[in-house]
N, C-alpha and C positions, 0 to 999 in steps of 0.2 A: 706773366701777363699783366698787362695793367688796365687802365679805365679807357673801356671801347668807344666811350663819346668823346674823346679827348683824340684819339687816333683816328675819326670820321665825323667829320664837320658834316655833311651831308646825310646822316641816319637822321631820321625822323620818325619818330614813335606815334603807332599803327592804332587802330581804332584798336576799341576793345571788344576781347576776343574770349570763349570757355576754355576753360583748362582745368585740368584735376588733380589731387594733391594725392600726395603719396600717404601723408600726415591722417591722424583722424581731424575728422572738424573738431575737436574741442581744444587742439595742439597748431592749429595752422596760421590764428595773429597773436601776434606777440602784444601787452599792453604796456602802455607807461612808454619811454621816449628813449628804447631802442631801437638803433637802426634794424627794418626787415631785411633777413636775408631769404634769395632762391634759389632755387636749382635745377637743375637740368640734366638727366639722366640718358646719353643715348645708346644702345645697344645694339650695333650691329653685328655684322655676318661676321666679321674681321675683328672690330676692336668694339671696345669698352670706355664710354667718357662721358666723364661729370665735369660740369661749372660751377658755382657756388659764387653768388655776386647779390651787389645790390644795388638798389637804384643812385642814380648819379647824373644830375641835367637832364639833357632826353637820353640817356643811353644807360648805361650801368658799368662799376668799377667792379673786377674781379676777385672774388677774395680767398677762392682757394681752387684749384683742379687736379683732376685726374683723367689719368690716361694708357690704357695698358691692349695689348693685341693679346687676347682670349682664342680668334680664331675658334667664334661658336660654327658657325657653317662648315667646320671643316669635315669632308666627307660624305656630306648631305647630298649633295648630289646622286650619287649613286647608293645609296640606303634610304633617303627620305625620311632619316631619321636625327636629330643632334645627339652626337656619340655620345657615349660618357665619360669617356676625358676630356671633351670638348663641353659638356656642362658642368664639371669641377673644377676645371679653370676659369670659366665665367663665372659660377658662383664666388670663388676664391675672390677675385675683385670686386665683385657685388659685395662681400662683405666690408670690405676696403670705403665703400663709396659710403653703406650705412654709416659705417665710424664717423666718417668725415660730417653726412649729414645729420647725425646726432652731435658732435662735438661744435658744428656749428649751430647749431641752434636753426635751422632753416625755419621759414614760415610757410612758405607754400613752395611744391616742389611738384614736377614731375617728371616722369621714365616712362619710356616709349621703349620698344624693340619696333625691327624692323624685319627684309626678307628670310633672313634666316626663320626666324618662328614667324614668320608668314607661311614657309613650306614644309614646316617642316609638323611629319604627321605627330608629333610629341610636342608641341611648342606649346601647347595648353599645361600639357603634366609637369615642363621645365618652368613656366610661368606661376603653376603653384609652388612648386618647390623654393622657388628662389621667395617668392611670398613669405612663405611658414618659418624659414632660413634666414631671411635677411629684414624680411618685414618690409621689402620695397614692393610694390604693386606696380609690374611693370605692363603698361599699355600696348597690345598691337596696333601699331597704327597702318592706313592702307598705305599703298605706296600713292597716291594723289595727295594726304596728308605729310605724305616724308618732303614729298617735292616741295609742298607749300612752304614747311617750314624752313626749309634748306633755304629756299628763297628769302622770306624773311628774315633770317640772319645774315646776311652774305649782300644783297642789291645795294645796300651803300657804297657797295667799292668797285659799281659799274660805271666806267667812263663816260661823260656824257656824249649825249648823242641824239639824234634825230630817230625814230624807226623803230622795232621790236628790238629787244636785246635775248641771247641765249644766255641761260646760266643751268649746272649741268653740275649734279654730285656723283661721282663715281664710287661705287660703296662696294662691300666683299660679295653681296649675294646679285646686288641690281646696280643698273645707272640712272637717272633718273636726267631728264630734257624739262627742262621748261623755259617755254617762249613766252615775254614780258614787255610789258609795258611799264617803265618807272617812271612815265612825267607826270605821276601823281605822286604824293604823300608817301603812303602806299603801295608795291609793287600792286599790278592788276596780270594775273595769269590769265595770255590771250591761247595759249594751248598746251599741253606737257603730254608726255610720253614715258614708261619704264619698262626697259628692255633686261630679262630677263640674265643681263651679262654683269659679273661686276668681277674683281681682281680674285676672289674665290673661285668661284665658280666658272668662270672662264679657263682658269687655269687647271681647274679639274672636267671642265667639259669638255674641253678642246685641246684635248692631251698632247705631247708630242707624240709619235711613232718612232717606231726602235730603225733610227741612222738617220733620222730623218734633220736636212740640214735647220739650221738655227732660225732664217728667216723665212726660209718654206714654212715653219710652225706658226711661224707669227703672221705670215699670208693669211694663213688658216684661220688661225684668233680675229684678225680685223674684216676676214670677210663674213666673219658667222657674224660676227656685230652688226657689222652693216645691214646683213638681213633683218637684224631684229630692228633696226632705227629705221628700213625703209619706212614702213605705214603711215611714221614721223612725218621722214622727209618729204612724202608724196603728197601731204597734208600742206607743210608749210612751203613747200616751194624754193626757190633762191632769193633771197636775200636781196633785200635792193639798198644801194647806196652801200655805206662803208661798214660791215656788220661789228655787232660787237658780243665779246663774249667773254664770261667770268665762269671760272670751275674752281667747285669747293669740295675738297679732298683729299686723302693721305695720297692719291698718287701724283696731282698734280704740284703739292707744297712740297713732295722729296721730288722730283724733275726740274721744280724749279730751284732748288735747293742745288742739287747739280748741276743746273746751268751757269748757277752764279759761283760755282767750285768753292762752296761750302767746307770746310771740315766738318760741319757739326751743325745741327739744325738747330735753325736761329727766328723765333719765328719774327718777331720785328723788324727783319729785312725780307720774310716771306710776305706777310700779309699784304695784301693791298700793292704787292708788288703787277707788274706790266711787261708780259715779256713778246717780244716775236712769235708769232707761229710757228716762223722758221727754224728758229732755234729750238722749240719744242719738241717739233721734227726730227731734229739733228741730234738731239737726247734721246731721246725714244728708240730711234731704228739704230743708234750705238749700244744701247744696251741692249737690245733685242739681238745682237753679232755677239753678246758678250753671252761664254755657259757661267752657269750658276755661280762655281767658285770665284769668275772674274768679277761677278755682278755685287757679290758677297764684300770683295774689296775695295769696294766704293765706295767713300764717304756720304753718310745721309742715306745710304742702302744697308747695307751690311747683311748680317747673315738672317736678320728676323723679315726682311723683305726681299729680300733676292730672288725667290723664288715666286711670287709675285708682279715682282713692278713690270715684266714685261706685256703681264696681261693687261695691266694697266697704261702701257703706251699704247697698245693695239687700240684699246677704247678708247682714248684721247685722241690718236690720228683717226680715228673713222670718225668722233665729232666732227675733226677740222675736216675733215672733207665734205660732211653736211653743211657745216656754218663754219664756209673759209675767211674769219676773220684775218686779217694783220697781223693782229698782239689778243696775248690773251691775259686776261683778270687772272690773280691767283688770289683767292681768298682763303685764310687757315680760321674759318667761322661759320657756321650751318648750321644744323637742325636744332643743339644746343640753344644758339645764341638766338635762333627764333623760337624757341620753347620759352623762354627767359622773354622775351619782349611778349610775351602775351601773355602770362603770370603777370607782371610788371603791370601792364594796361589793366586786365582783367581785377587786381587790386585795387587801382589808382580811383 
């Protein structure tokens, strides 16, 4: 990864904003004329990721990450509970990320969770645990807060244009909508939505049935989605003029990754990449014909997503059917990189 103001001429750094440090306050600036470093802890249903950067122009230069699939939600659905070998894998990386934010010296840091210990009825007692164990303090944030941030990391690398733009994180427990206005500074959220469907949870809600053919399932998956985005879409309406739309997400940066017939995920030909809807389309309902094992031998899928990414086409073509853009944004930058631009302000 390298310096994110260097790759977006068009980020512009956002008024200032609260933020909470993982750190004690007598551990959070650093004095004498080293560079500040931050960080950025996200924790979702699926995976596990940290940023570690520091400031640099208006944007910030990267200077270390991580990134691992825990797969905390898994199971949740049906127990309402986060197992326990789904929180000894996430703790196992949680320690991973303390190393890192003690070995760099962070100054001001924080870690959010999202839906998974949103639903789940033990996400308080896994929230102290991973506390007392790793010493990180991790925040629940709501989902209006996930969206936000997602958006603040990510609206740089929306086409310009006249009119609201969508931009749209697909996560393992939720999806998260939000409708935007960027001809400020600033994105301005003129409405968001979070449907209760993300690449977890979809793919344990909306199970297959025993024969049941491959795209009848995925019928299945993209019509139960759309019932959760209607109240969205009855709100916002169609779209006038030529829409536009950016998705920041592990499902969208491995689709696009396959479109461009990747061997290997590369993200500086992902980020800020521009692809057809059509072509989006055309990945999706291919993998959705492929069973597991074909899906497993995909380059940029392989056997840790396979069983996944079709939940996450399903969710992707039910956006594009809401917000039938052209082409769509791919951004490989969200909640992270707006946690980071508001620590950053919040300092300055």
């Amino acid at each position: 990864m390298g310096d994110y103001s260097a790759q977006s001429p068009k980020r512009r750094r956002p008024g200032p904003a609260p933020a909470r440090s993982a750190d004690p306050p007598g551990k959070r600036r650093h004095h004498g004329g080293e560079a500040r470093h931050y960080a950025a802890l996200d924790l979702g249903t699926n995976n596990c990721r940290l940023l570690i950067a520091r400031p640099q122009g208006g944007g910030f230069a990267v200077i270390d990450a991580f990134s691992r699939i825990v797969r905390l939600g898994e199971g949740l659905a049906a127990s309402g509970r986060l197992s326990d070998a789904a929180i000894e894998r996430t703790i196992a990386a949680l320690r991973i990320c303390a190393d890192k934010l003690k070995r760099r010296n962070v100054t001001l840091a924080r870690s959010v969770a999202t839906e998974a210990c949103r639903r789940a009825s033990n996400g308080a007692e896994f929230i102290a645990r991973v506390r007392s164990e790793t010493g990180i303090m991790l925040d629940i944030i709501s989902a209006e807060e996930e969206a936000r941030l997602a958006v603040l990391g990510c609206h740089a690398l929306l086409e310009p244009g006249d009119g609201p733009a969508m931009v749209f994180d697909i996560g393992g427990g939720s999806t998260e909508l939000v409708l935007v206005d960027n001809t400020e500074p600033a994105p301005r959220v003129l409405d968001w939505h979070s449907a209760p469907w993300g690449v977890v949870s979809l793919t344990e809600g909306v199970a297959a049935r025993p024969g049941e053919p491959l795209l009848d399932h995925y019928a299945r998956m993209k019509a139960a989605v759309a019932a959760a985005f209607a109240p969205f879409a009855e709100r916002v309406g169609h779209p006038r003029g030529v829409p536009r739309l950016l998705g920041t997400s592990g499902t969208v940066t491995t689709l696009a990754s396959v479109h461009l017939g990747l061997s290997a995920y590369d993200r500086s030909a992902i980020d800020g990449l521009i692809v057809p809807s059509a072509a989006m389309r055309a990945v999706s309902l291919r993998l959705a014909g492929l069973d597991l094992a074909e899906r497993s031998r995909v380059p940029c899928i392989g056997s840790e997503r396979a069983d996944l990414v079709v939940a996450g086409c399903a969710i992707l073509e039910a956006i594009l059917d809401l917000w039938p853009a052209e082409r769509l944004g791919i951004a490989d930058r969200g909640i992270r990189e707006g946690i980071l631009r508001r620590l950053m302000a919040s300092a300055s």
